[in-house]
C-alpha positions in Angstrom: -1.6 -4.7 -10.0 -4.6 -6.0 -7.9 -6.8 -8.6 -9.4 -10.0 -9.9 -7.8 -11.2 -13.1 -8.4 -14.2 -14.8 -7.3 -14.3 -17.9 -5.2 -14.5 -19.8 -8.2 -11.1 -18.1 -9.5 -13.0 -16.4 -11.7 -11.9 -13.1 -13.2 -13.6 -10.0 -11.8 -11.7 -7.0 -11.8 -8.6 -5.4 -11.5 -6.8 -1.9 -11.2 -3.3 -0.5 -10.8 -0.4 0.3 -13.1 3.0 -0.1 -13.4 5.2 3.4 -12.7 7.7 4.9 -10.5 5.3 8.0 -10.0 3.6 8.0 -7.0 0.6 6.5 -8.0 1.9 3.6 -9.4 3.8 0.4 -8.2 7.1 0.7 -9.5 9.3 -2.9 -9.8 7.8 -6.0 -10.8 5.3 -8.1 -8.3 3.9 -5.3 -6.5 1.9 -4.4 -4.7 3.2 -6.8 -2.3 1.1 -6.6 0.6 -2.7 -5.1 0.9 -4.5 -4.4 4.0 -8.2 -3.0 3.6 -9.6 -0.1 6.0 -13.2 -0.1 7.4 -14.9 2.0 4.6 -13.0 -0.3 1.6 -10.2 1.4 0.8 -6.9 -0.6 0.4 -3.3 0.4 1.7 -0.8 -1.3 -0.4 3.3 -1.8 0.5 5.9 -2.6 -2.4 9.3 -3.9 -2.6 12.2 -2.0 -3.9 11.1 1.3 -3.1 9.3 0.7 0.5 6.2 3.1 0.4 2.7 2.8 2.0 -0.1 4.4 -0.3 -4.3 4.4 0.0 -6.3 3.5 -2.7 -9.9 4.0 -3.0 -12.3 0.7 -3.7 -11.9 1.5 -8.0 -7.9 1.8 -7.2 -7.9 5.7 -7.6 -4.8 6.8 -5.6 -5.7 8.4 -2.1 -2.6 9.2 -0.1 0.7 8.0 1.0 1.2 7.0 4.2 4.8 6.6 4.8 7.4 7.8 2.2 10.8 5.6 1.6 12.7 8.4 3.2 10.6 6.9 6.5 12.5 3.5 6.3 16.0 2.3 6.7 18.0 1.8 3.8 17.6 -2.5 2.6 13.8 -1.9 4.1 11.7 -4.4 2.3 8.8 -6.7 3.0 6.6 -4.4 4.6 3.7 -6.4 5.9 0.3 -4.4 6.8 -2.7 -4.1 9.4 -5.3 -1.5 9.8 -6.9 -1.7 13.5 -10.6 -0.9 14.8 -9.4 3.0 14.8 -7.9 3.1 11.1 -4.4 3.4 12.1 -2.0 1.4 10.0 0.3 -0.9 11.4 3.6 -1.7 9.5 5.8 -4.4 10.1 9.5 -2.8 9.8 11.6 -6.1 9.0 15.0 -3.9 9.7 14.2 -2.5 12.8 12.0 -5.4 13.9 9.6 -3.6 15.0 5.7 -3.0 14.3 5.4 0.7 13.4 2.2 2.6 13.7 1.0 5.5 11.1 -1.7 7.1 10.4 -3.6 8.7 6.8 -2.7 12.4 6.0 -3.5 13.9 2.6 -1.0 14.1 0.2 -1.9 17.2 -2.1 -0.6 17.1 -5.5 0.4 19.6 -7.7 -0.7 19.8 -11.6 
């Protein structure tokens, strides 16, 4: 779940659930790391199942970015960047190695 809190640690707002669909963070703690794209939206990394989603600025689910098929198996502790052009940057703890992906549109069936 994200939580935002003002600089006063005051409560302000928060979105995200718990689930292993794709929209959700599956495991406890998680997301565990957030980078946020020049028009607002967040890309989120978890643990346990390494996957890199998008998430709009109310935490509607966007898009994945990288699948856990995409990582070595033990991957975890994916730490994230966006650059000046959008592209997201993923540090890959197994192969050591900064890996570089970019959005594509994940359509999903009803």
């Amino acid at each position: 779940m994200i939580e935002n809190y003002s600089i006063w640690g005051k409560f302000r707002s928060s979105w995200g659930k718990a689930g292993w669909n794709l929209e959700g963070f599956c495991g406890c703690c998680n997301p565990t790391h957030l980078a946020v794209m020049s028009d607002g939206r967040f890309v989120t990394s978890e643990k346990g199942l390494p996957r890199v989603k998008i998430y709009d600025q109310t935490g509607t689910f966007q898009s994945i970015v990288a699948e856990p098929k995409q990582f070595d198996e033990g991957t975890k502790g994916l730490d994230l960047a966006v650059d000046s052009e959008n592209r997201i940057l993923v540090l890959d703890p197994v192969r050591h190695a900064v890996r570089v992906f970019q959005e594509h549109i994940l359509k999903i069936k009803n």
